[in-house]
N, C-alpha and C positions, 0 to 999 in steps of 0.2 A: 367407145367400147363396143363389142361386139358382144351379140347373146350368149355365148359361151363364156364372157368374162367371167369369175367368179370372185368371191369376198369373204372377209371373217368374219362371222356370228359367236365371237367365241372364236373359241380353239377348233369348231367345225365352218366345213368350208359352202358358200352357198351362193346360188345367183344373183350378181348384181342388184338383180330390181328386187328381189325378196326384202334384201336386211332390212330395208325400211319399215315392212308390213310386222318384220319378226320383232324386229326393237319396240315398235308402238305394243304388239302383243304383250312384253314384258311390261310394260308400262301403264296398260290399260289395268294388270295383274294386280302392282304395287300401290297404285295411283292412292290409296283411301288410306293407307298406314303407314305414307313413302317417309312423312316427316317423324314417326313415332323408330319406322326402321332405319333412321338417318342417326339420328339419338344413340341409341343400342349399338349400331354399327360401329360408331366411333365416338362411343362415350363421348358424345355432346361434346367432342371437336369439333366438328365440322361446321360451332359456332362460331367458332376463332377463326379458324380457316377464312371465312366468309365475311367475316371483319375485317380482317387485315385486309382483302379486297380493298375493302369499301375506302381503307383507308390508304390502299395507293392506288385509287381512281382518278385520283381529283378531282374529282366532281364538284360542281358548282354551282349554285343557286339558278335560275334563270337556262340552265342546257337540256341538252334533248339526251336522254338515254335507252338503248336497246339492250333488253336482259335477254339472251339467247340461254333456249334449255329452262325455261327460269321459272319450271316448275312450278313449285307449291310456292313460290314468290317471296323467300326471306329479303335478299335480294335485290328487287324491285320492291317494296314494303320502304328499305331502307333509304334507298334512292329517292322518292317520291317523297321522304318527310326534305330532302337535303335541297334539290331542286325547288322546291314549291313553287306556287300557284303558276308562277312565268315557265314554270318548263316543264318538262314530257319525259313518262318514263312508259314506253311499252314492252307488256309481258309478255313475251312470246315462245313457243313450243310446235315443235311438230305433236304432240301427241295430245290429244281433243281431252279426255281425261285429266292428266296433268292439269294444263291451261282450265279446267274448271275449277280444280281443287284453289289453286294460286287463286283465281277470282273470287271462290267463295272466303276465301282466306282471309283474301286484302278488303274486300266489301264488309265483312267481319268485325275487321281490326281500323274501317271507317277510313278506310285509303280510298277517298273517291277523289273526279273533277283533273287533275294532271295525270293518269295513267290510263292506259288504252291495252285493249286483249289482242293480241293476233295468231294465228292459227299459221304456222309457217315454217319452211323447211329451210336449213340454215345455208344449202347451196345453192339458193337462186333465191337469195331474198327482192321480198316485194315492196321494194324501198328507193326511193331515187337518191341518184350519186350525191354524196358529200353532203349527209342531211343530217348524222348523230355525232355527238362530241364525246361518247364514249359506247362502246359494245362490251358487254359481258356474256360469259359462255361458264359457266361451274358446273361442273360432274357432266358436261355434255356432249364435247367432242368426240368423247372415244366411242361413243354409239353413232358420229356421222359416216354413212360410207363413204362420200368421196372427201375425206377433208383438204386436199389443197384446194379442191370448188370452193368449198364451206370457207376458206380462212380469205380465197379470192373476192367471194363475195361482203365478207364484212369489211375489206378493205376499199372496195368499192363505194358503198354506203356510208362510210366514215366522212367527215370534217375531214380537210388536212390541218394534221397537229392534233386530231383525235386519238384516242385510244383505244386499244384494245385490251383486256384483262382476259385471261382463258383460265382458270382456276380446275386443275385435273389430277387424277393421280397419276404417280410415275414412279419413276424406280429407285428403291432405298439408298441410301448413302451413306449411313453407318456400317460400320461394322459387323457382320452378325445379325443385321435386322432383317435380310429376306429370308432366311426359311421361317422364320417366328413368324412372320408375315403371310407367307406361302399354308403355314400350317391354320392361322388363324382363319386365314380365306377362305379358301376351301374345306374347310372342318365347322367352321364358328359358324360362317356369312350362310350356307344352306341351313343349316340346322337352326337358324333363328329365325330366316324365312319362312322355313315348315310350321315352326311353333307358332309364328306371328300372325305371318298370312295364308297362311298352307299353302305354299310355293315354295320350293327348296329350288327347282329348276331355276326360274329367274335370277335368282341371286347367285346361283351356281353362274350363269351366263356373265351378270355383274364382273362379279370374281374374275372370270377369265376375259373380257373385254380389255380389264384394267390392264392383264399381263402383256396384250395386243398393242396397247395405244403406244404410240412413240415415246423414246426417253425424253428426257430436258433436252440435248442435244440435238436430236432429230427435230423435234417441234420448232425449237428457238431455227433452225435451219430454215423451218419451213415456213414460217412464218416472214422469214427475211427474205426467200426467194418468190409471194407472190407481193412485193414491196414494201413490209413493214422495216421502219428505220427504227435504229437504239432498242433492237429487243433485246429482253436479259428476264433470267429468270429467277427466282428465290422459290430453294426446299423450304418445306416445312415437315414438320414431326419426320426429318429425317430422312426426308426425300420421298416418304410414300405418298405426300402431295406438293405439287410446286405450281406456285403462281407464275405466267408468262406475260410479261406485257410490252407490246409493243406502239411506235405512234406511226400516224403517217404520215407523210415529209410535204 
């Protein structure tokens, strides 16, 4: 890339090496109410959503798993009762914030002994080749700036015959359901933010990220062109989120 490259922050457009600094800003913002505005935002869906993950992981007692993005740690929480004592679940985030709240979370809720923090960015992960038997990525993607790096990288660090789960929003499928959508984003998503955490901006940004990120089709492409085999994806509530999982061969 050249310095003049630029990128999406949102619907505005900004230099390559910035988006990273700006996304962490958003995130530093949200960081203390992110799981109280996860609730609100999608009326405590976004439990289900992240179940059904869990539930076409396959995950298995005794593997090693990597939560990318993984936040405030619902996620890695859940991973870490399924694996036990024999296996490895690390929580890991770009943004220092985040990765505290998940620790203080899971330390909380007496998640110690098989899980590990790491501070890391998802397009040059600090992990050697062919070391996890599954990666997850929820609500994360669409704030990486380079993702075919990002999705290169976690296919690298995979098992083969590992998986990947990428759990994001994408574009509705019903009928009728994007301007409802369109309207509640951009109308609902700031105005709760204000009230919540007095940031109407972040969420603003949230909002239009989502509109940025690749459809189902674009992803599931992309995912197959830096080598994932048998990818396929499944809508949920309608396509405004779809689970993508691929293995590698």
């Amino acid at each position: 890339m050249s310095e003049h490259d630029t990128t999406h922050f949102g619907y505005k457009q900004v230099a390559v090496e910035e988006k990273a600094s700006l996304v962490a800003e958003v995130f530093h913002s949200v960081a203390s109410k992110y799981d109280m505005m996860n609730d609100l935002m999608s009326l405590g869906v976004h439990r289900l959503w992240k179940r059904y993950t869990v539930e076409m992981s396959g995950v298995r007692r005794g593997q090693r798993v990597l939560d990318l993005a993984g936040g405030t740690g619902d996620l890695a929480m859940k991973f870490s009762r399924i694996v036990g004592a024999e296996g490895q679940v690390v929580l890991a985030d770009i943004n220092a914030s985040m990765l505290e709240m998940g620790r203080q979370r899971l330390i909380d809720a007496g998640i110690v002994g098989n899980i590990e923090y790491a501070q890391v960015n998802a397009e040059c992960l600090p992990f050697p080749d062919n070391h996890f038997d599954l990666i997850t990525i929820a609500f994360g993607l669409r704030n990486v700036t380079d993702k075919d790096k990002a999705l290169a990288s976690m296919y690298r660090v995979l098992k083969p015959g590992g998986r990947l789960l990428v759990l994001e929003f994408s574009k509705p499928t019903v009928p009728g359901l994007s301007p409802v959508y369109d309207l509640y984003s951009f109308t609902m998503l700031p105005l709760m933010g204000r009230l919540v955490t007095g940031d109407a901006e972040s969420y603003r940004y949230l909002a239009e990220s989502i509109r940025m990120h690749p459809n189902q089709e674009t992803l599931k492409g992309m995912m197959e062109t830096v080598g994932f085999d048998r990818v396929e994806y499944f809508n949920l509530t309608g396509g405004i989120v779809a689970l993508h999982r691929g293995f590698k061969a």
